[in-house]
C-alpha positions as CSV (number, residue, x, y, z in Angstrom):
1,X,172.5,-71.6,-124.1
2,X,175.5,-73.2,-123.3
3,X,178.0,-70.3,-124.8
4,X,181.6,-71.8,-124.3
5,X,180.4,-75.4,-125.6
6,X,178.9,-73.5,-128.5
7,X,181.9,-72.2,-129.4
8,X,184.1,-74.7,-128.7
9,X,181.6,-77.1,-131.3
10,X,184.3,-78.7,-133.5
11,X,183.9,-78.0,-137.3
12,X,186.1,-81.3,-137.9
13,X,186.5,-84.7,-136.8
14,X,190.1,-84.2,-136.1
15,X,188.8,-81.3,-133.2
16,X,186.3,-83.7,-131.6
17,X,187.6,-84.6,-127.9
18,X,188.3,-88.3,-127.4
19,X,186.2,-90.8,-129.5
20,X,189.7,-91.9,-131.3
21,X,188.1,-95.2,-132.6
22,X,185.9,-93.7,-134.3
23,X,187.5,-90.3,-135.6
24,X,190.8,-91.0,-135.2
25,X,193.1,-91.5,-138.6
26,X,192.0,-94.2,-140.4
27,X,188.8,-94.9,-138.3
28,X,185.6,-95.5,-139.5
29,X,183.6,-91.7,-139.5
30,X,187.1,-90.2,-140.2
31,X,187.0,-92.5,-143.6
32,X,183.5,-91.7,-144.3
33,X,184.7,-88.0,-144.6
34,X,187.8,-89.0,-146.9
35,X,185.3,-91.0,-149.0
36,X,183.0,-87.7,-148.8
37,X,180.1,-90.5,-148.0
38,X,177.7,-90.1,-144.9
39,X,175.2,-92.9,-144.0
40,X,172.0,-93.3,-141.7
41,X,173.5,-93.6,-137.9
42,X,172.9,-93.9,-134.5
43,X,175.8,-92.3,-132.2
44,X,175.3,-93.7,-128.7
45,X,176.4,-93.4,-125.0
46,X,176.8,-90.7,-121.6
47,X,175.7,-87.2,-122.1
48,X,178.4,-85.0,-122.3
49,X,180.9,-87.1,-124.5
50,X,180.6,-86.0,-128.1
51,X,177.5,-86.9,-130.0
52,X,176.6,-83.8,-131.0
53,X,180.1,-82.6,-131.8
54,X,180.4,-85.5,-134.4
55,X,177.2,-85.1,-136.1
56,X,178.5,-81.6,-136.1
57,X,181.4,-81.8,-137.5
58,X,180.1,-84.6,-139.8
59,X,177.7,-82.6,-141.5
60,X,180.4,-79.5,-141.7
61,X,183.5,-81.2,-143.6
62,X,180.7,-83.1,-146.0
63,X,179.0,-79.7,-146.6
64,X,175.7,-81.4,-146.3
65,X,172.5,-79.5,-145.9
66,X,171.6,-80.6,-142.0
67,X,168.6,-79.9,-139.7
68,X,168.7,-80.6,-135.8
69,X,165.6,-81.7,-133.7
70,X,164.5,-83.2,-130.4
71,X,162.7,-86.1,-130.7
72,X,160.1,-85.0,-127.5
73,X,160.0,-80.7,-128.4
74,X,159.5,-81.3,-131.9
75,X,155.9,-82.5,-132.9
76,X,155.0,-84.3,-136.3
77,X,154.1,-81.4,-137.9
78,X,158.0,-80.4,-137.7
79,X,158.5,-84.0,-139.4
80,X,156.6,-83.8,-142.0
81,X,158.4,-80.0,-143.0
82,X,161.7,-81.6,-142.7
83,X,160.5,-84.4,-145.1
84,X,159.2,-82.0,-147.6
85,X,162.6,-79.9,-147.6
86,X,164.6,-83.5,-148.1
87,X,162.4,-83.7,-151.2
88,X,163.2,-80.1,-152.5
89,X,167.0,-80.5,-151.7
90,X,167.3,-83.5,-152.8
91,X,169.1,-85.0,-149.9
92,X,169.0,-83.4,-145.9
93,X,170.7,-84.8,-143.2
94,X,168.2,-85.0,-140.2
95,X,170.0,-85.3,-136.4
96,X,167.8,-85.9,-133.9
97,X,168.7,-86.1,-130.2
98,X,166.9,-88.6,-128.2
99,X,165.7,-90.8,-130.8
100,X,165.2,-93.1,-128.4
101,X,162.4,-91.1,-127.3
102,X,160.6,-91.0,-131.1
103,X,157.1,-92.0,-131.1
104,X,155.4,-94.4,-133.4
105,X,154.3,-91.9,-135.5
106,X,156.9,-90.0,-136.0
107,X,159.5,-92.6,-136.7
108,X,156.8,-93.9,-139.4
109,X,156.9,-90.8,-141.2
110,X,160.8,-91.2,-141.4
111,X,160.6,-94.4,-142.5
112,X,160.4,-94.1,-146.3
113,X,162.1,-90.8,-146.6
114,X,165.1,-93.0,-145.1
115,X,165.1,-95.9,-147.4
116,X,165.2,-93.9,-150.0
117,X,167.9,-92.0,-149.1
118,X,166.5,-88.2,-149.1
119,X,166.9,-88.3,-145.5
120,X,170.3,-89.4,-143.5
121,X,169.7,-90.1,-140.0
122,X,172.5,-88.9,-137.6
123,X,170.1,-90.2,-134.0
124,X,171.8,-89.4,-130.6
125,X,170.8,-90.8,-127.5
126,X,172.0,-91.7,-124.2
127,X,170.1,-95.0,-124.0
128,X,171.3,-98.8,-125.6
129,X,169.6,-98.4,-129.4
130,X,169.4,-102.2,-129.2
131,X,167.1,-102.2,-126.5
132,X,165.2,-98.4,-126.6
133,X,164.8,-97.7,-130.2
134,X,162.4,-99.4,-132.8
135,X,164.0,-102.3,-135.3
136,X,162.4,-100.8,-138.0
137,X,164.7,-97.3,-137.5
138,X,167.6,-99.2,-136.4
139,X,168.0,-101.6,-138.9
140,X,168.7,-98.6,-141.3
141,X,170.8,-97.4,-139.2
142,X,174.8,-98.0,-138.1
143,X,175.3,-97.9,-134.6
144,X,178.4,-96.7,-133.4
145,X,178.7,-96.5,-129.5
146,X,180.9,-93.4,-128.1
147,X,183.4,-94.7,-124.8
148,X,183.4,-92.5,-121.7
149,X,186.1,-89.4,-121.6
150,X,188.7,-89.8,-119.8
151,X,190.6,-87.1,-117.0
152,X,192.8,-86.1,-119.7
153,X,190.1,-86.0,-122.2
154,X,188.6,-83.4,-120.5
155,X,191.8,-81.8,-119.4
156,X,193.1,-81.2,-122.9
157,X,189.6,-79.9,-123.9
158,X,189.6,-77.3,-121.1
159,X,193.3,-76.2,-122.0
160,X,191.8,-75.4,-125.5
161,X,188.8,-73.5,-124.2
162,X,191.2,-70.8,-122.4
163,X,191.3,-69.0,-125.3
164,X,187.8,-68.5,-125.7
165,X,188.0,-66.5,-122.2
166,X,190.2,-64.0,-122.5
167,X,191.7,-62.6,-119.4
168,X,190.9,-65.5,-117.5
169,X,193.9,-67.3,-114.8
170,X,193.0,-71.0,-113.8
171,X,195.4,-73.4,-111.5
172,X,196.2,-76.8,-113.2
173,X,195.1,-77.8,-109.9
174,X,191.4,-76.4,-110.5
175,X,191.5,-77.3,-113.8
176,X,192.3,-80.7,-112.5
177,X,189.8,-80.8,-110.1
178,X,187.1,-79.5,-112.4
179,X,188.1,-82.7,-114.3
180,X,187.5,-85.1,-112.2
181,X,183.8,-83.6,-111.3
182,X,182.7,-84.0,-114.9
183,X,182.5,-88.0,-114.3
184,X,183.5,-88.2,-117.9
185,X,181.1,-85.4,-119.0
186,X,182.4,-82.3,-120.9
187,X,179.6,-79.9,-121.4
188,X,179.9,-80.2,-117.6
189,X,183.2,-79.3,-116.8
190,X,183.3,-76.4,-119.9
191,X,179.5,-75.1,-118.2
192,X,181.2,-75.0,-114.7
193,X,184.5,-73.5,-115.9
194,X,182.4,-70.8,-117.7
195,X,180.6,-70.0,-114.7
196,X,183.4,-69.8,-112.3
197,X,185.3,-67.3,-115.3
198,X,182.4,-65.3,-115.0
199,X,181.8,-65.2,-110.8
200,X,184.9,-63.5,-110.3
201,X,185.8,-59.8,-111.2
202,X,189.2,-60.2,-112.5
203,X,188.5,-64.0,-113.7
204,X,191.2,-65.7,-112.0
205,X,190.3,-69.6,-111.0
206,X,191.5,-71.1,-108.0
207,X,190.7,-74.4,-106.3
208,X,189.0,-72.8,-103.4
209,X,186.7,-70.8,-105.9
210,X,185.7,-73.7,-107.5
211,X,184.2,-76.0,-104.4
212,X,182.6,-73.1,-103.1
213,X,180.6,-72.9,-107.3
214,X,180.1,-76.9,-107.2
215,X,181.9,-79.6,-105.4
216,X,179.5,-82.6,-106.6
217,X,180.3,-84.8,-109.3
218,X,178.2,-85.0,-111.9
219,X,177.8,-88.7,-112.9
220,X,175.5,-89.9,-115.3
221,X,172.3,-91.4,-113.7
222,X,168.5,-91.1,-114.7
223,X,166.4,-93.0,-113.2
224,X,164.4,-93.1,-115.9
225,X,167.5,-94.5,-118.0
226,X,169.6,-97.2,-118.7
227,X,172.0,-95.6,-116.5
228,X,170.4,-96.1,-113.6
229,X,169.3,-99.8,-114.2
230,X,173.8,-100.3,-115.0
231,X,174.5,-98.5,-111.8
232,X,171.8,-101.0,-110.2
233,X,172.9,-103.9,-112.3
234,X,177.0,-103.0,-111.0
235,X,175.9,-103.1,-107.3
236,X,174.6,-107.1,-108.0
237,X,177.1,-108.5,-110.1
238,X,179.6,-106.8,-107.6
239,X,178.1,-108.1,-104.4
240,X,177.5,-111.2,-106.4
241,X,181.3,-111.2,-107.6
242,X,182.6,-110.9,-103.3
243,X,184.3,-107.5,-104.7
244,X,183.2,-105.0,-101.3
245,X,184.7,-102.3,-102.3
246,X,182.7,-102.3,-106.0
247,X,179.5,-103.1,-104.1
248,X,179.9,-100.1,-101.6
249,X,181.3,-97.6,-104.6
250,X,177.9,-98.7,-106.1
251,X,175.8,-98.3,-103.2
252,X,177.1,-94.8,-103.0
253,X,176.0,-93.9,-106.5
254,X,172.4,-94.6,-106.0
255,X,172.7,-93.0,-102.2
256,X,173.7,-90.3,-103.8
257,X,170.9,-90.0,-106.4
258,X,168.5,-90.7,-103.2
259,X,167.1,-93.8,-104.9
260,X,166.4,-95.6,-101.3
261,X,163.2,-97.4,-103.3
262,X,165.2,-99.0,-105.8
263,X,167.8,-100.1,-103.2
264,X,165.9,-101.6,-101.2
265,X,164.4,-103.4,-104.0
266,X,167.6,-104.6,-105.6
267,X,169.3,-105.3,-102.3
268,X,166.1,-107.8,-101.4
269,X,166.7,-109.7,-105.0
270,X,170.1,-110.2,-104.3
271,X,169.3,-111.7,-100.4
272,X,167.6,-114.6,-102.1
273,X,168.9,-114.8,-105.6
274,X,172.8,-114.6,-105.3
275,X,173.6,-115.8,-101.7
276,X,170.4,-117.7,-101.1
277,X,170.6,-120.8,-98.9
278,X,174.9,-120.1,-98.0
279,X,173.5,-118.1,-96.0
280,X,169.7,-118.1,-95.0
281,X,170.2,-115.7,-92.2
282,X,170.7,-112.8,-95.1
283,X,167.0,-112.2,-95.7
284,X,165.6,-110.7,-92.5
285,X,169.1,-109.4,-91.4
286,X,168.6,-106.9,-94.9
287,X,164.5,-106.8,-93.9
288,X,166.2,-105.5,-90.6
289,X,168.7,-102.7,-92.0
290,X,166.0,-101.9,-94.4
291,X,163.3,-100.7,-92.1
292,X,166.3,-98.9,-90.1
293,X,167.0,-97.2,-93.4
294,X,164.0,-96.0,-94.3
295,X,163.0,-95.1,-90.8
296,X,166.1,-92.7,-90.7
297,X,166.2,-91.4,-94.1
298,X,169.2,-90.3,-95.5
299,X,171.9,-89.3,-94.9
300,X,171.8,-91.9,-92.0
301,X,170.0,-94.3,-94.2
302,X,174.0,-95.2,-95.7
303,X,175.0,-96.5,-92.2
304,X,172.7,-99.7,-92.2
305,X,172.6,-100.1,-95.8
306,X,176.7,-100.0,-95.9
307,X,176.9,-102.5,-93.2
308,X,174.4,-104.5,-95.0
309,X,176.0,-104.5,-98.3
310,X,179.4,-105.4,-96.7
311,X,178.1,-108.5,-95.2
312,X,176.4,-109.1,-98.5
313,X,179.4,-108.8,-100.5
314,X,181.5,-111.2,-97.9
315,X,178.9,-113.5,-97.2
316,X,179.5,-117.2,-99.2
317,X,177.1,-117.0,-102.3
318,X,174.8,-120.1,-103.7
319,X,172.1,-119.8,-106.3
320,X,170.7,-123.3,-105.9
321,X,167.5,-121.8,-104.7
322,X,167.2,-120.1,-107.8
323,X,168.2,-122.7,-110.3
324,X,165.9,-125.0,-108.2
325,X,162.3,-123.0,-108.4
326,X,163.4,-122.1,-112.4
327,X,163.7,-125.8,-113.2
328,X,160.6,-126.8,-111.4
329,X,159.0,-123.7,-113.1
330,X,160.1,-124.9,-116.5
331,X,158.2,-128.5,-116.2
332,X,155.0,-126.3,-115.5
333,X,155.4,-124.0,-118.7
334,X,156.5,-126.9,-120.9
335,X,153.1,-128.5,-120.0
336,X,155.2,-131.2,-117.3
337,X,152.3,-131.7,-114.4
338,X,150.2,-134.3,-113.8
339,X,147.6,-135.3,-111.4
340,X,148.5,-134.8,-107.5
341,X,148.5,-138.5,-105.7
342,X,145.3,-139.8,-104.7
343,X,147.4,-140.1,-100.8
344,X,147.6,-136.2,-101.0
345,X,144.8,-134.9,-101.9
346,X,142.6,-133.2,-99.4
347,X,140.1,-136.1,-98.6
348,X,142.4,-138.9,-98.7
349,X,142.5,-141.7,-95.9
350,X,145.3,-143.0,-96.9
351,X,147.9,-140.0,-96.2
352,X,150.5,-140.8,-93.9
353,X,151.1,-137.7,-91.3
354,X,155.0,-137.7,-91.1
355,X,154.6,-136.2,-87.4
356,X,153.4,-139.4,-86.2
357,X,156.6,-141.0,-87.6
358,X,160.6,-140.7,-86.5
359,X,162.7,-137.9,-86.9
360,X,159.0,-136.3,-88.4
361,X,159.7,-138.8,-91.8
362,X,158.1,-141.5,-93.5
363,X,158.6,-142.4,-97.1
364,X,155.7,-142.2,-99.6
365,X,155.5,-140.8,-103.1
366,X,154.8,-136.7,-103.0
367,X,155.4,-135.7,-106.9
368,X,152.8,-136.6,-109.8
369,X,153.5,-140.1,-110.9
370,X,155.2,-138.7,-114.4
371,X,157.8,-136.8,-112.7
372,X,158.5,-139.1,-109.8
373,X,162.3,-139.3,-109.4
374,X,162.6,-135.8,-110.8
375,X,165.3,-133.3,-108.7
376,X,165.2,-129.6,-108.6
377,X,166.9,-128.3,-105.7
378,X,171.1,-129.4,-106.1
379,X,172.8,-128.5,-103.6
380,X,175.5,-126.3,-103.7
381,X,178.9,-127.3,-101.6
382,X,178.7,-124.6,-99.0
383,X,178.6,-125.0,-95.2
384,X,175.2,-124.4,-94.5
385,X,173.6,-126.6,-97.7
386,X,176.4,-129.4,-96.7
387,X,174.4,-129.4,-92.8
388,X,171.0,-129.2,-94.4
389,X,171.5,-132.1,-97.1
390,X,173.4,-134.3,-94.4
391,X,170.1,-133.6,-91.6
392,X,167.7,-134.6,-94.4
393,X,169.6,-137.8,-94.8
394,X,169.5,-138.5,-91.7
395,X,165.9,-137.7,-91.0
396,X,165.3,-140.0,-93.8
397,X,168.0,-142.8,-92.0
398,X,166.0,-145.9,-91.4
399,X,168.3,-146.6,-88.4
């Protein structure tokens, strides 16, 4: 049981840390309470940043009748109860965390109950409703995404849990530093402030004291999460965008989770999607620094992958390859084919052997007769495509 966070649970909206567009005077859930008027919602976003503090406190200033659950502990026979005491009451306000773990089943059950209006749905999750959580729920729902904490988020809502520790002495400068750990995540910092107030005999908090308890940040990522497919989709866009020093702050994160598998995997996509034909030589230059990676294992495994990733992110980019095996893949699914010529199929005599011809070329028709003239590939105006489309018109010179 997290003690300190428990007590530190705000009652009101105006006590919740950070989250100002939503709580904040005038906002949205601030108005709901003024209006004394709670609706079905989905509260979204990092652990650690106030979802359950708002249902919380939600539920408290309304003075509605509320039961919490867990979406993956509680089973359907726990469902069904809480659907029976909404009909009794008259009204219950149901907050579940990880919704976006509900099964079919359950969220069936639900269903009724919450178009009716004996149940109000307060769901938490750390995953993107939109993508994780079934229409039929969230179209009865309000979504309302929470933003990352900032330093002095987290700062003001450690100040305020001194006096929930009595006796205890802290540095600003471990306080400080305890901020910047949490990544954003509050039940973090207030769990690891609690536990340094009670290693000590006489409670007093110093810098030192707190790297020797935990000097690793604690960012979100779950590989099972969207937060790990962001972290994964940050390290592309930012090698795709030239920006080296987001592509190496990336590559750190998912070092640091020990995720070699999906590196490797992400890394080979972007070889070939995102720098392509500027610079052929990409592809077995990362096959290279991947087989040194995984032969070493970390922690050497960073030294080849962050040399890799550096050349990645300065390397000239071109997605012509890309665009040009899409296209051609879009004439097969729209049904765009045709019959192979009669000079290239496999028994033909009349197939002309462009070896036997100069500069390896000789004109004749290759594509099915309904898509003759159709172009794919465009080349992209970077060195390397430049000296590749001037060759190939000069192979195909006539001079």
């Amino acid at each position: 049981m997290d003690i300190l966070a428990d007590k530190l649970r705000p009652n009101k909206l105006e006590d919740v840390i950070g989250q100002q567009h939503l709580v904040g005077e005038n906002k949205i859930l601030s108005n709901l309470v003024k209006n004394k008027k709670l609706f079905s919602m989905i509260l979204y976003g990092k652990p650690g940043i106030g979802k359950t503090s708002i249902a919380n406190a939600l539920v408290n200033e309304l003075n509605l009748k509320a039961k919490f659950m867990n979406a993956t502990i509680n089973n359907k026979a726990d469902f069904d109860n809480a659907i029976v005491e909404a009909k009794m009451d008259g009204e219950l306000v149901l907050i579940i965390d990880e919704i976006h773990r509900m099964n079919k089943d359950k969220q069936d059950i639900l269903l009724s109950s919450i178009e009716k209006g004996t149940i109000i749905l307060i769901g938490l999750t750390t995953s993107n409703p939109y993508h994780k959580i079934n229409p039929a729920i969230r179209s009865r729902c309000q979504i309302f995404e929470l933003k990352e904490l900032t330093n002095t988020d987290i700062l003001k809502g450690l100040k305020k849990s001194l006096e929930y520790l009595p006796k205890i002495k802290v540095t600003d400068e471990a306080l400080e530093y305890i901020s910047n750990l949490a990544s954003g995540d509050f039940r973090f910092a207030l769990n690891l402030l609690e536990v340094c107030y009670y290693s000590t005999a006489d409670h007093n908090i110093d810098l030192e004291l707190v790297k020797q308890i935990n000097n690793k940040p604690a960012f979100f990522h779950d590989a099972n999460e969207d937060g790990h497919y962001d972290v994964l989709s940050a390290l592309q866009k930012s090698i795709r965008g030239s920006d080296v020093d987001a592509s190496l702050h990336y590559l750190a994160r998912l070092i640091e989770a020990g995720d070699l598998e999906s590196i490797f995997r992400r890394l080979s996509v972007i070889a070939y999607e995102d720098i392509g034909l500027a610079n052929p030589g990409i592809g077995p230059r990362l096959m290279a620094a991947i087989h040194a990676a995984d032969l070493v294992g970390l922690p050497e495994a960073r030294i080849p992958l962050g040399e890799i990733v550096i050349e990645m992110a300065l390397s000239p980019k071109s997605n012509s390859a890309i665009m040009a095996i899409d296209e051609a893949l879009n004439d097969i699914h729209k049904g765009n084919t045709g019959n192979v010529p009669n000079h290239i199929k496999t028994t033909s005599p009349d197939y002309k052997y462009p070896h036997n011809y100069k500069n390896d070329y000789v004109k004749q028709e290759y594509l099915p007769e309904n898509l003759r003239g159709r172009k794919y590939y465009q080349p992209k105006s970077n060195k390397v495509e430049i000296n590749l489309n001037n060759l190939h018109k000069e192979m195909r010179s006539e001079k």
